[in-house]
Residue, then its C-alpha position, 0 to 999 in steps of 0.5 A: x344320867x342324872x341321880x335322883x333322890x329315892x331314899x331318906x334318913x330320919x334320925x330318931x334316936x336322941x333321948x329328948x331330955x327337955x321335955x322330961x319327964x313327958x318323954x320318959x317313956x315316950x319318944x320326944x317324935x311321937x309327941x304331938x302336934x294337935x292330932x299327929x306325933x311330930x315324926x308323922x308331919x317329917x314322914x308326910x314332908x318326905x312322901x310328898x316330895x316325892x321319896x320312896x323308901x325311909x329309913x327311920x334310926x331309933x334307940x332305946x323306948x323308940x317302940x311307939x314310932x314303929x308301931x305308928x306306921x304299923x298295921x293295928x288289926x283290931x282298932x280298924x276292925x273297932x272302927x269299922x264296926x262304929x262306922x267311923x269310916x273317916x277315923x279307920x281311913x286315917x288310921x289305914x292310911x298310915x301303914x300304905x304311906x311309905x315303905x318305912x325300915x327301921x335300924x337301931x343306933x345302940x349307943x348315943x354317939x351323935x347325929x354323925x354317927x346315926x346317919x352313918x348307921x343307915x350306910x348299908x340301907x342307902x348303898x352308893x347313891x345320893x339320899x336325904x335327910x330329915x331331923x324329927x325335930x324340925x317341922x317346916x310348913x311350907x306351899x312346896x315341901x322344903x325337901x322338894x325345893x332342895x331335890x329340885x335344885x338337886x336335879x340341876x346342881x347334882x351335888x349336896x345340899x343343906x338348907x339354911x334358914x336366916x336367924x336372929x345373931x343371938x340364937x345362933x349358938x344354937x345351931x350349926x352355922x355356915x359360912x359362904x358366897x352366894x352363888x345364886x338365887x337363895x343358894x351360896x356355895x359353902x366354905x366353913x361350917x360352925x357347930x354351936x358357936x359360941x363366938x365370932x359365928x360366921x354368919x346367922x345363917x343355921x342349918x335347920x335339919x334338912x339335907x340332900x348328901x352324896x354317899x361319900x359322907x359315910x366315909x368321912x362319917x367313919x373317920x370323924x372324931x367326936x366333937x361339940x359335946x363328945x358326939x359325932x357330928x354332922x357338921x364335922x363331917x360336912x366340913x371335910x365334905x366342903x373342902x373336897x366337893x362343891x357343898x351347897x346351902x339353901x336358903x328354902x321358902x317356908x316357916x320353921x318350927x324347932x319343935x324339939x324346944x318347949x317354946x317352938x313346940x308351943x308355937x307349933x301347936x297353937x299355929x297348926x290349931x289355927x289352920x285346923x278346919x275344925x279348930x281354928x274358929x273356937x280356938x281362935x275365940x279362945x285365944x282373943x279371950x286369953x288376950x282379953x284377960x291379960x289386958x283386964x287384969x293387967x298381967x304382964x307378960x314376962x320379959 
């Protein structure tokens, strides 16, 4: 019988450092996206590919993204009495999108070490795995694409997105064939590579894994930055199983820097009904003006 994938890992626990000082108090997920926190938009792309069951890791000050999903009696009940009907059906709906559970990463030791704190949570059976700084807009959610190929290939999966050769320090690398359509077959994975990457394409934070990774997870060393990682782990993984990369259909926005964080808020603006027009005027103005006063753009 063929596996499938039921449940998700969402780790939410980093300190989200380059946003201070907005994430002091805040959690970096519940920054927000026009009118949703980020982790709200990683939620909905899990849901709507067809998962059951979220396990979210947080740390410290992570209080505002249980209380997200949570039932709020009394703002439903203030709604209700305004008859603002659309507003307490979008709040209302929050609590019946998914059965979310939550578990705390006591200490800051890495990506790798986060995931491997949802061990008991998943058991023996494959799951996915969504950063909450990654949002991807695409036709077919991204995980979706990946749980399909994972219907056919029954083996884990990373997906993997083609980046420009100097952004590639930023990201884990992979090095491998194709084997397919948009699919290699990985041999060598690279975090953070500060030269000689072996390839541009970068792991953009979404995977499909076999369970065996707890094992390894338990046995890796600390790596890039003193941390657990991931890609460490992924590493032994390819070398005893047949590890593959996605290259998935739709846009990336690294919201976890200024820059993507910004360019994911003025794109999901535009898409916006309600938005998209007066904004758009207001961007054609904002374009106007550089050109009347003759700023420049910084390089």
């Amino acid at each position: 019988m063929k596996k499938r994938i039921k449940k998700a890992v969402i780790p939410a626990a980093g300190l989200g450092t380059r946003f201070l000082p907005a994430t002091k108090a805040m959690p970096k997920e519940m920054l927000p996206i026009v009118d949703k926190p980020t982790i709200q938009y990683i939620v909905e792309e899990a849901v709507h590919s067809g998962i059951e069951d979220i396990i979210i890791v947080t740390g410290r000050s992570k209080r505002a993204i249980e209380d997200h999903f949570d039932k709020n009696y009394e703002l439903e009940i203030n709604l209700m009495e305004r008859a603002k009907t659309e507003l307490y059906e979008i709040v209302e709906g929050l609590t019946n999108l998914v059965e979310i559970h939550y578990i705390r990463q006591k200490e800051a030791l890495g990506l790798g070490h986060a995931i491997w704190c949802a061990r008991k949570f998943i058991g023996n059976e494959p799951f996915a795995v969504l950063l909450g700084d990654m949002v991807i807009d695409s036709k077919v959610p991204c995980l979706r694409q990946m749980m399909d190929i994972y219907q056919q290939k029954q083996t884990s999966i990373i997906a993997v997105e083609a980046m420009d050769w100097n952004e590639v320090d930023k990201y884990g690398v992979i090095d491998g064939v194709p084997v397919g359509e948009r699919l290699d077959l990985i041999h060598n994975l690279v975090e953070k590579p500060k030269s000689n990457a072996p390839s541009n394409l970068a792991i953009i934070g979404r995977y499909i894994l076999e369970p065996r990774i707890f094992d390894i997870l338990a046995q890796t060393k600390p790596g890039v930055g003193g941390e657990i990682q991931l890609t460490d782990a992924l590493q032994i993984l390819a070398q005893e199983e047949e590890l593959l990369a996605y290259r998935y259909e739709g846009t990336l926005y690294d919201v976890g820097s200024k820059l993507g964080f910004l360019r994911a808020t003025i794109e999901f603006a535009m898409k916006n009904e309600e938005l998209s027009r007066d904004f758009g005027l207001y961007l054609a103005q904002m374009n106007n003006r550089y050109f009347v006063n003759n700023w420049k753009l910084p390089v």
